[in-house]
C-alpha positions as CSV (number, residue, x, y, z in Angstrom):
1,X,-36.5,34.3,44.6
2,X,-33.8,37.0,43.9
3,X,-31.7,36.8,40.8
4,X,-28.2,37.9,40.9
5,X,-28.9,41.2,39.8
6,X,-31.7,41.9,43.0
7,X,-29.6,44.2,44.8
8,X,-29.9,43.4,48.2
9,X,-30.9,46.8,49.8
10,X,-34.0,46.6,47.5
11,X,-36.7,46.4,49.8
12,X,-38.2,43.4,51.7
13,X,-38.6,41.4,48.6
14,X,-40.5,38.0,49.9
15,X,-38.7,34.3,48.6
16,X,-41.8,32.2,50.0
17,X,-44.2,30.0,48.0
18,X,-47.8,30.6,47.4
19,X,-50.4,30.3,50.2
20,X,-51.9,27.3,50.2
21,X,-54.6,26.4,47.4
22,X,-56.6,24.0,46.2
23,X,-54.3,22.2,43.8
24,X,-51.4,22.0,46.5
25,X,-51.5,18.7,47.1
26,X,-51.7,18.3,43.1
27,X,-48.1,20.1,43.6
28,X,-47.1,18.4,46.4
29,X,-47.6,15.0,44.4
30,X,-46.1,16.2,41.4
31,X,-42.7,17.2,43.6
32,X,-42.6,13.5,45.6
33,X,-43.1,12.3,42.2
34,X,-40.1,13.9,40.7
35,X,-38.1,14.1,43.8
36,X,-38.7,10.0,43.8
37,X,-37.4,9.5,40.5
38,X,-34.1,11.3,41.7
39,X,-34.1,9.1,44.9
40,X,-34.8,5.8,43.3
41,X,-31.7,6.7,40.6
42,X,-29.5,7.8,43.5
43,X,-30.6,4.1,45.2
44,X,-29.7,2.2,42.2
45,X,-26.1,3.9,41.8
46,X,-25.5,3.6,45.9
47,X,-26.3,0.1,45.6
48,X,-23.5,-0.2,42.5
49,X,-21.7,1.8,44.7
50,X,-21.8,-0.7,47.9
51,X,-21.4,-3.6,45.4
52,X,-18.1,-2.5,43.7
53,X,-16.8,-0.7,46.9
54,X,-17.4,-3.8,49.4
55,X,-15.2,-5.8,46.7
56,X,-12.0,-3.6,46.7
57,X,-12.8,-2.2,50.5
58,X,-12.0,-4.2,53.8
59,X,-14.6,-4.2,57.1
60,X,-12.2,-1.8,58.8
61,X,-11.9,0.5,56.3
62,X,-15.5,0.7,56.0
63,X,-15.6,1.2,60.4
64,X,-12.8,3.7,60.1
65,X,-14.8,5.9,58.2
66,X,-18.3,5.1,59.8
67,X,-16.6,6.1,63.3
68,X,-15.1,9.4,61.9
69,X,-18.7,10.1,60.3
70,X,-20.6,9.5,63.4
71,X,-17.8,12.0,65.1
72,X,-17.9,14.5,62.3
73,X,-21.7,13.9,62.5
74,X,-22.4,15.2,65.9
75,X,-20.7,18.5,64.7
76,X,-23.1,18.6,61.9
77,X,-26.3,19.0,63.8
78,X,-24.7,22.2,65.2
79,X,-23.4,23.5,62.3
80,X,-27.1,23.8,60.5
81,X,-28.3,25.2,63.7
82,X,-32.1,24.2,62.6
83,X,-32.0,27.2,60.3
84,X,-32.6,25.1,56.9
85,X,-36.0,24.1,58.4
86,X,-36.5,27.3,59.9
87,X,-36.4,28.8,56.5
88,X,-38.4,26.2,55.1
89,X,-41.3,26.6,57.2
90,X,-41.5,30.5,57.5
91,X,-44.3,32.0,55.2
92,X,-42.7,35.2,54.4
93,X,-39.2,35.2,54.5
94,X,-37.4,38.4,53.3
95,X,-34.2,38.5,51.2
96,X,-32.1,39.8,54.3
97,X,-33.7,37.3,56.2
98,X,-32.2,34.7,54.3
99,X,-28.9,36.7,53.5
100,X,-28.6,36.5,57.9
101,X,-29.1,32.9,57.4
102,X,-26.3,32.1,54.9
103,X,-23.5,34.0,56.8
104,X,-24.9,32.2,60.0
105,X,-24.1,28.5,58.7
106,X,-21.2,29.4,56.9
107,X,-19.6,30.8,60.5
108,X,-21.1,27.8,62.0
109,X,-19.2,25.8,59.5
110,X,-15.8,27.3,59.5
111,X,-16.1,27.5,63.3
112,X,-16.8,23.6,64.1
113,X,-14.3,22.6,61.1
114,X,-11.7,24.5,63.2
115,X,-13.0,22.4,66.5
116,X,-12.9,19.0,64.3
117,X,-8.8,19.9,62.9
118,X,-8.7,20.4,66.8
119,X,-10.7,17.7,68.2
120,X,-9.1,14.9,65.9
121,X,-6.1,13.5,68.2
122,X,-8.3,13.3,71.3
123,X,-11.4,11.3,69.0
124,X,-8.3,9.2,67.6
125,X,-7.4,8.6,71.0
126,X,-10.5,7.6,72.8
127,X,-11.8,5.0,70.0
128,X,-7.8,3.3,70.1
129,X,-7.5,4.5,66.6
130,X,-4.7,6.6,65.0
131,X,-5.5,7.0,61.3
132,X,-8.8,8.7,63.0
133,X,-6.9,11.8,63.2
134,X,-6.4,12.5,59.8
135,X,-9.8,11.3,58.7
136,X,-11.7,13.4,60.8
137,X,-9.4,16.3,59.8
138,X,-10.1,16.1,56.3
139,X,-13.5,15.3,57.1
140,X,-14.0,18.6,59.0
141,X,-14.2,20.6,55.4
142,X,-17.3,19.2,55.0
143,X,-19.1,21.3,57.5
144,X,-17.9,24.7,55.7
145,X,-18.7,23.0,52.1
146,X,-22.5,21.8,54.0
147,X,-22.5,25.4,55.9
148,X,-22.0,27.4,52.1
149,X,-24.8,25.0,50.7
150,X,-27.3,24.9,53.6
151,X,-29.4,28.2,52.4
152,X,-29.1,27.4,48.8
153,X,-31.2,23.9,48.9
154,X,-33.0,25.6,51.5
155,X,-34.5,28.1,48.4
156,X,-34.5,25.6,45.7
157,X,-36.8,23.7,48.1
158,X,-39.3,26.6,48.9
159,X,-39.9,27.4,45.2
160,X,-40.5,23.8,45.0
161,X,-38.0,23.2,42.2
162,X,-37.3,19.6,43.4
163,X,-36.1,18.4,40.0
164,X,-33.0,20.8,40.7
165,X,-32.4,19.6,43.8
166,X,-33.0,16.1,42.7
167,X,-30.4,16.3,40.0
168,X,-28.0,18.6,42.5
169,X,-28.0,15.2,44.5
170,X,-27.6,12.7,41.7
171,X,-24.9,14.5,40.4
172,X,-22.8,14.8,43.2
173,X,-23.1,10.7,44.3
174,X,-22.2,10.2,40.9
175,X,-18.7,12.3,41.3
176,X,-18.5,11.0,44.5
177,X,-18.9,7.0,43.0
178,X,-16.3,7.6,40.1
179,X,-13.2,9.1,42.9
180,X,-14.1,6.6,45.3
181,X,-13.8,3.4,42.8
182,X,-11.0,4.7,41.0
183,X,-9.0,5.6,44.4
184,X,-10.0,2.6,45.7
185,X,-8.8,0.3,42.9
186,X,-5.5,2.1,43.0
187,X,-5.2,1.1,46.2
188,X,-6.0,3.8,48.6
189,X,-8.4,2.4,50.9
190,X,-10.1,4.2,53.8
191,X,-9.2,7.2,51.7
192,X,-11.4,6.5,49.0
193,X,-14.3,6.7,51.2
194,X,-13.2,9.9,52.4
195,X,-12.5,11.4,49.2
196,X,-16.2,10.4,48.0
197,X,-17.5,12.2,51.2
198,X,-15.6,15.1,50.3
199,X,-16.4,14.9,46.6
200,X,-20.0,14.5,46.9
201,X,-20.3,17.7,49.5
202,X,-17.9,19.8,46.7
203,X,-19.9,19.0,43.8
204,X,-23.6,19.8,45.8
205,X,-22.2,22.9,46.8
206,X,-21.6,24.0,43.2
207,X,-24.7,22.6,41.6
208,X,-26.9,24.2,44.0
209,X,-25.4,27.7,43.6
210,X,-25.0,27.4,40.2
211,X,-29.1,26.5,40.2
212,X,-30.1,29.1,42.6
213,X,-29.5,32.0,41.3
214,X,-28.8,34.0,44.1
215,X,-25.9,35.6,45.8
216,X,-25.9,36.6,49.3
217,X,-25.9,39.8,50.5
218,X,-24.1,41.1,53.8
219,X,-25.4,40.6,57.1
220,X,-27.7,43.5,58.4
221,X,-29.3,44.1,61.8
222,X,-33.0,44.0,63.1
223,X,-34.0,42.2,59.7
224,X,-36.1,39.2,62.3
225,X,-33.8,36.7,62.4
226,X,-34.2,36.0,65.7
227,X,-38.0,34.3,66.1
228,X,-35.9,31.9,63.2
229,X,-32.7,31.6,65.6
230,X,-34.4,30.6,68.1
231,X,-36.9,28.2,66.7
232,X,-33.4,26.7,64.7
233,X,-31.8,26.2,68.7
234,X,-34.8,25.1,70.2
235,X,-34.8,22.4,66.8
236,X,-30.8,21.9,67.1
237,X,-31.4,20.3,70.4
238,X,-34.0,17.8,69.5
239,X,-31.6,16.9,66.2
240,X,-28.9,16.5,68.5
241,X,-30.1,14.4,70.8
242,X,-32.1,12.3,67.8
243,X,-28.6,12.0,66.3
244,X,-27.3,10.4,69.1
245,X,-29.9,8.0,69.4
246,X,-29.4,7.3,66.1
247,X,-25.7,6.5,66.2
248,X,-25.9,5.1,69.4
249,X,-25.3,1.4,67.7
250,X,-22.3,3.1,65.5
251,X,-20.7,4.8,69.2
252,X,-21.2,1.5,71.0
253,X,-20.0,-1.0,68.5
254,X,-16.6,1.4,67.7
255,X,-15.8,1.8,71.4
256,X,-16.2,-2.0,72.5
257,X,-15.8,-4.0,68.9
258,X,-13.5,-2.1,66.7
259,X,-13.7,-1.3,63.4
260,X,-14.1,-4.7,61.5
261,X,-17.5,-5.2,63.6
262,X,-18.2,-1.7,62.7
263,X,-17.5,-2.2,59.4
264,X,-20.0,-5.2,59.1
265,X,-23.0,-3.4,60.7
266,X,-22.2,-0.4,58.7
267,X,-22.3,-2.6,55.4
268,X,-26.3,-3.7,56.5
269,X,-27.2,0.1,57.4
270,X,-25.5,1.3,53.6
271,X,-26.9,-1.9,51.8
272,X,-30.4,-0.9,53.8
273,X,-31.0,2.0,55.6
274,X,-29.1,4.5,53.4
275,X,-31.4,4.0,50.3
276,X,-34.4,4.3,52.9
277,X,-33.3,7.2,54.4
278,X,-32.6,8.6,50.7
279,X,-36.6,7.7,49.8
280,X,-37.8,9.2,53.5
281,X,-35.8,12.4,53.6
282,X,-37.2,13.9,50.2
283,X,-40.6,12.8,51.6
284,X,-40.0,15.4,54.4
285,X,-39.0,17.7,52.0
286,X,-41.9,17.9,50.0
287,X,-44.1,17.3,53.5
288,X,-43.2,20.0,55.3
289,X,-43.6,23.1,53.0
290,X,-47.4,21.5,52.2
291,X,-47.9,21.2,55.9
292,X,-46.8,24.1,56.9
293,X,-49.7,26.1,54.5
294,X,-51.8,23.3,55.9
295,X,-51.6,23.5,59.6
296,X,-54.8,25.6,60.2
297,X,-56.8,23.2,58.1
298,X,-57.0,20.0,60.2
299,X,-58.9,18.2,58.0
300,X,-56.8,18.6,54.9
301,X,-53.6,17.9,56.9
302,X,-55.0,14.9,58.7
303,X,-56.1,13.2,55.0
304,X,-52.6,14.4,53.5
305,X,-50.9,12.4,56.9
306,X,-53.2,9.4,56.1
307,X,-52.3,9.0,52.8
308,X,-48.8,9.6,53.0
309,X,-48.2,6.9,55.5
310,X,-50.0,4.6,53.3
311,X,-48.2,5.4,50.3
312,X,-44.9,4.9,52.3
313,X,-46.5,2.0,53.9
314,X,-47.2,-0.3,50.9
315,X,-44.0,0.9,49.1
316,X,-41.2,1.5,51.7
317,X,-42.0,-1.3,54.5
318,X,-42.8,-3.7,51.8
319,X,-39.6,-3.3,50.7
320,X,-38.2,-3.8,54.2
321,X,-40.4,-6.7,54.2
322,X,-38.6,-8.0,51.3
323,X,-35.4,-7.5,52.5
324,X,-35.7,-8.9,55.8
325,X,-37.3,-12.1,54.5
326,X,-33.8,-12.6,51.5
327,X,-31.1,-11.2,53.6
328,X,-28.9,-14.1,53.3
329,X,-29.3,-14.4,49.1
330,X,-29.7,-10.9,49.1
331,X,-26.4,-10.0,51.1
332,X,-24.2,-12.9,49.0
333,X,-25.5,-11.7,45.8
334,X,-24.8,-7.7,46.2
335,X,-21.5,-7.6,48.5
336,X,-20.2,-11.3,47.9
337,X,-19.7,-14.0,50.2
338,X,-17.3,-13.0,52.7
339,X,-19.5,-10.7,54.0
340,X,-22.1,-13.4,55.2
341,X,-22.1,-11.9,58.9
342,X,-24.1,-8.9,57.0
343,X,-27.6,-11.2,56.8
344,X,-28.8,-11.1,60.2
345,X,-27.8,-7.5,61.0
346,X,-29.5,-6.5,57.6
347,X,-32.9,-8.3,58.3
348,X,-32.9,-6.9,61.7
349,X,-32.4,-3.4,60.6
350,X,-35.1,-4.4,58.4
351,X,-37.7,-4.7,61.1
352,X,-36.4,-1.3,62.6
353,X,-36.5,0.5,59.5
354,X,-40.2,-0.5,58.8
355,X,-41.2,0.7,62.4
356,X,-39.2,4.3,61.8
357,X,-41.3,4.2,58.9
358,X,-45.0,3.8,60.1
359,X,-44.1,6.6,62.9
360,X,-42.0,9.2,60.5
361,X,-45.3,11.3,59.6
362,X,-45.6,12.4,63.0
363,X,-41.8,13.6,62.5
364,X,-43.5,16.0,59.9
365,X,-46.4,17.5,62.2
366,X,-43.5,18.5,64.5
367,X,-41.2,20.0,62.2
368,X,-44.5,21.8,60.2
369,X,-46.6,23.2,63.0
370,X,-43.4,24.4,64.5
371,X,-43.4,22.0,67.8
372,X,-39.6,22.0,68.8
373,X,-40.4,22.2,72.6
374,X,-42.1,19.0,72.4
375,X,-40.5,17.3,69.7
376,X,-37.0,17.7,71.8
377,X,-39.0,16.3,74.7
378,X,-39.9,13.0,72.7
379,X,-36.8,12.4,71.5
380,X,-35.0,12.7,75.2
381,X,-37.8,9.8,76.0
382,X,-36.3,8.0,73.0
383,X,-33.1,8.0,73.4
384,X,-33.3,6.7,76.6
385,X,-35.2,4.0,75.2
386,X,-32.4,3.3,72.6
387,X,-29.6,3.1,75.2
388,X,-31.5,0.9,77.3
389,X,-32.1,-1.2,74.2
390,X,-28.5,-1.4,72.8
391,X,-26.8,-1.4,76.0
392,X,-28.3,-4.7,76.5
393,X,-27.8,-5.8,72.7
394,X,-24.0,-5.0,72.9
395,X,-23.7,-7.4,75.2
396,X,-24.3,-10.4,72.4
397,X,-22.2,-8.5,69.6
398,X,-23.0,-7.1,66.5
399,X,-26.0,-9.3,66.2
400,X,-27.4,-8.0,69.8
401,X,-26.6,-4.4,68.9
402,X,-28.6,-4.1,65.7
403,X,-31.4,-6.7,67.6
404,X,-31.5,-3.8,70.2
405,X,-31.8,-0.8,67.4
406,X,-34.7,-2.7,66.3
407,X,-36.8,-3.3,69.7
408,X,-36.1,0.1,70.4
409,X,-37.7,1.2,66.8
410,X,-41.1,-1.3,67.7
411,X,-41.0,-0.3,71.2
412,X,-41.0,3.7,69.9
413,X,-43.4,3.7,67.0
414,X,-47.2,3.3,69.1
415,X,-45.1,6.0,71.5
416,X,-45.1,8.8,69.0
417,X,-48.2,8.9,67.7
418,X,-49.9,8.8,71.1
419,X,-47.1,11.5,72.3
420,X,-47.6,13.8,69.2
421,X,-51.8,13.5,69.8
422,X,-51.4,15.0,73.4
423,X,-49.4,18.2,71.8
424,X,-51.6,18.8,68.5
425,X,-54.8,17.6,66.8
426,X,-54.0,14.4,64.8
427,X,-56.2,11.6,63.0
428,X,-54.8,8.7,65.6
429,X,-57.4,6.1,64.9
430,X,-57.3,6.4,61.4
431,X,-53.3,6.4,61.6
432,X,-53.1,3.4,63.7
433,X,-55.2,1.0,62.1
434,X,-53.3,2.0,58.7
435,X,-50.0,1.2,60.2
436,X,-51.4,-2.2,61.7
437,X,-52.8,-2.8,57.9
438,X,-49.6,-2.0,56.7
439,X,-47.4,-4.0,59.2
440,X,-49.8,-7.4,59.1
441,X,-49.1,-7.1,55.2
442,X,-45.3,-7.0,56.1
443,X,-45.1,-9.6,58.6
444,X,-46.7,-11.8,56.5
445,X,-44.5,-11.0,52.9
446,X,-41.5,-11.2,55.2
447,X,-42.8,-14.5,56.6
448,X,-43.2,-16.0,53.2
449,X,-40.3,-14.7,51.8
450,X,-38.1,-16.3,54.9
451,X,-39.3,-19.4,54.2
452,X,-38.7,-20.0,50.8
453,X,-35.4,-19.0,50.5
454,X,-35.0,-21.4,53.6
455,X,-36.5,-24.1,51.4
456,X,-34.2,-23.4,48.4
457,X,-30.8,-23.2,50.6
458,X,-28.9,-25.0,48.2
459,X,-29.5,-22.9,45.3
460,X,-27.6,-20.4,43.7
461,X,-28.3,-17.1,46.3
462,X,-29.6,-15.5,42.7
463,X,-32.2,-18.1,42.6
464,X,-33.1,-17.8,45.9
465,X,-33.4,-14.3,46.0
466,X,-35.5,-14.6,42.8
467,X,-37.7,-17.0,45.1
468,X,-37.9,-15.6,48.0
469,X,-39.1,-12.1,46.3
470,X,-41.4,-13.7,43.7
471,X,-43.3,-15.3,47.5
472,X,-43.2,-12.0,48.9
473,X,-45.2,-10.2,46.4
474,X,-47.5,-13.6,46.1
475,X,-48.8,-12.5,49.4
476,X,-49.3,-8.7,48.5
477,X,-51.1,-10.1,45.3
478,X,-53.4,-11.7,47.7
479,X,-53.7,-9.2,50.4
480,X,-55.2,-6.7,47.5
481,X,-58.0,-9.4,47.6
482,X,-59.0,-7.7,51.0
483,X,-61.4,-5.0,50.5
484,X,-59.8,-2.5,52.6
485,X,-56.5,-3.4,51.7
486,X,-57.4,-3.1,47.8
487,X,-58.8,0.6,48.7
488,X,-55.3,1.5,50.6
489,X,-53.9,0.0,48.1
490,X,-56.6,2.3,45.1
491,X,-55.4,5.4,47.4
492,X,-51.4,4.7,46.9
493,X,-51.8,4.2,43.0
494,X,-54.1,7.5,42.7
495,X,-51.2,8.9,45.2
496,X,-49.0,7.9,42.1
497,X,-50.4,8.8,39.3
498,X,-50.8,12.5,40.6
499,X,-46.7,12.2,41.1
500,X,-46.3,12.1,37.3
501,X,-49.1,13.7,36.2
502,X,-48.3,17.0,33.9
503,X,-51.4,18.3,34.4
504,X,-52.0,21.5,36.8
């Protein structure tokens, strides 16, 4: 990568990795390793982060600010523009390539946060809500603060410096964590959750310049930016459209419930899915780069997709498993009592969680072999699943909504797989019976987990927790006893080891 003294009119000098090699996936173990570390550090402080905040916060402060993220969200997708994974998967992309790129989401950026400051009476309006107006107003700085920072992560990532980025991240929740507590305990409520949005994006921003050393040069013509324009649009619509299935529950519960019920469900998808998509979204972004150099080589790509899902199998959806099986100790011990109505929404985003989980490596095979078209056309299918599926849940609540997120997550995860193997060559036997390893190991960890904190219900909900988990890995203890569970499980450690291995 350029330095800051690279003048920019030097000459086509190329910021992509290396051509794939034989001790790739060596590398590409080593980076999940270390990019895991920085996830699992960034869980811990976002679960002390849900624990203090839930005890100072109310449920509708928590829904005001889930409805103006949802809002400010939708502008997000467009302000990227797919160009951070179009930069990610080119081969041989130039300085002025990725100069073009820079000043593209930073216009993108100042342009939607001049739509938001715009936009804010009428979104305050629809959802019944005034205070929305000045949250999503203040909110709206985060797309030129994301839009300055896009193309810097983007480079970090292609040298494969995940540590940096790792620590970029870590650093900023922690920033984020200290403003939000300390506003919150002086009293300013909603505000404190938008100040740690604000905080977090601020302190990203000058972490990742500060490690990329680069600076942008200006804008220049006819450098072939548009082959990455237009894969970015053709990848902006399928984000779009995924985003709004994926916020469909958020939409529907802040237009019909208000934001107490909002606040609730989004206290299960922080406590839950936040710290999974924390673990799953570093996964992608040490997947894709490897991919991408190994998308002519079916066979290598196909074992690398096989092993993957395992390893997020038998680490990811057992912790789902978990989760789903303690919900009510689990929910009492972390955000208190008073927030009891969190249980069932938790355990049910559980179950969704694990089936995003088992189907997310196909996500990768889109995004590396450069399959926009067709990923966009899977994720229309999905979304009308999704509606269908929540539409009906609303009906019954909060309960029914998060119920319908998670039929619509079972009902999708055979879908893709078969979907993805009509588009591109894909090991679909070999990936199915893993996930149906994986998901029989689950059910029945979840199962036994369920049933002994419902045999200890008048213990403390520490104790029970401590139960219900010590039952749940009883039954992955004896699953190991299977022979081709103890060789998944053999692949996962190896998978491991190679994550913090030093050795080239």
């Amino acid at each position: 990568m350029p330095s800051l003294a690279d003048s920019p009119g030097a000459g086509p000098a190329v910021a992509a990795p290396p051509p794939a090699r034989p001790g790739l996936g060596r590398i590409a173990a080593r980076g999940a390793g270390v990019t895991l570390a920085g996830q699992v550090a960034r869980i811990l402080l976002q679960l002390a982060s849900v624990t203090v905040l839930a005890r100072l916060l109310s449920p509708g402060d928590y829904g005001l600010l889930a409805v103006g993220l949802v809002v400010v969200g939708v502008g997000e997708v467009f302000r990227d523009l797919g160009l951070s994974t179009a930069a990610l998967r080119t081969p041989d992309l130039t300085r002025a390539q990725r100069d073009g790129l820079f000043w593209l989401n930073v216009t993108a950026g100042a342009a939607l946060a001049g739509v938001a400051v715009l936009a804010a009476e009428p979104v305050a309006a629809a959802f019944g809500q005034p205070e929305l107006t000045g949250i999503v107003r203040v909110l709206s700085l985060t797309f030129l603060l994301n839009g300055l920072a896009a193309q810097y992560r983007a480079g970090l990532v292609r040298e494969l410096r995940f540590g940096a980025v790792a620590a970029a991240e870590l650093g900023a929740q922690l920033a984020g964590f200290a403003v939000a507590v300390t506003a919150a305990a002086l009293g300013a409520g909603y505000w404190a959750l938008v100040a740690q949005q604000l905080v977090s994006g601020a302190v990203v921003l000058l972490l990742v310049v500060a490690l990329g050393r680069w600076l942008p040069g200006r804008p220049r013509r006819r450098v072939g930016l548009w082959p990455l324009v237009r894969f970015g649009g053709g990848l902006t619509g399928t984000h779009l459209v995924f985003y709004v299935g994926n916020n469909l529950d958020n939409l529907v519960l802040g237009l019909t419930a208000g934001p107490a019920a909002l606040g609730v469900y989004s206290r299960g998808f922080q406590l839950l899915m936040t710290p999974l998509n924390q673990l799953r979204s570093p996964a992608t972004t040490v997947a894709v780069p490897v991919l991408s150099r190994l998308q002519d080589d079916h066979g290598r790509s196909g074992d690398y997709l096989c092993r993957s899902q395992l390893a997020l199998g038998f680490s990811l959806v057992a912790g789902m498993a978990l989760a789903a099986g303690t919900a009510g100790p689990l929910v009492d011990v972390l955000l208190g009592t008073r927030w009891a109505q969190v249980a069932p929404v938790l355990a049910l985003l559980a179950v969704a969680g694990s089936a995003q989980t088992l189907s997310f490596v196909g996500f990768w095979v889109y995004l590396s072999r450069g399959l926009s078209g067709a990923l966009f056309r899977y994720t229309l299918v999905t979304l009308a699943v999704s509606a269908v599926c929540i539409g009906v849940g609303s009906r019954f609540g909060v309960v029914g909504v998060a119920a319908g997120y998670a039929t619509a997550a079972l009902l999708e995860w055979p879908l893709s797989l078969w979907w993805l193997s009509r588009t591109t060559v894909l090991p679909v036997r070999a990936l199915y019976l893993g996930a149906l390893r994986i998901a029989a190991c689950a059910v029945a960890a979840g199962t036994a987990s369920a049933a002994a904190t419902g045999a200890t219900g008048d213990w403390p909900s520490a104790a029970r927790l401590a139960v219900g988990l010590l039952a749940g890995v009883a039954v992955y203890a004896l699953a190991a006893l299977v022979p081709v569970v103890r060789r998944d499980l053999a692949g996962v450690v190896s998978w491991g080891r190679q994550m913090v291995s030093r050795r080239g």
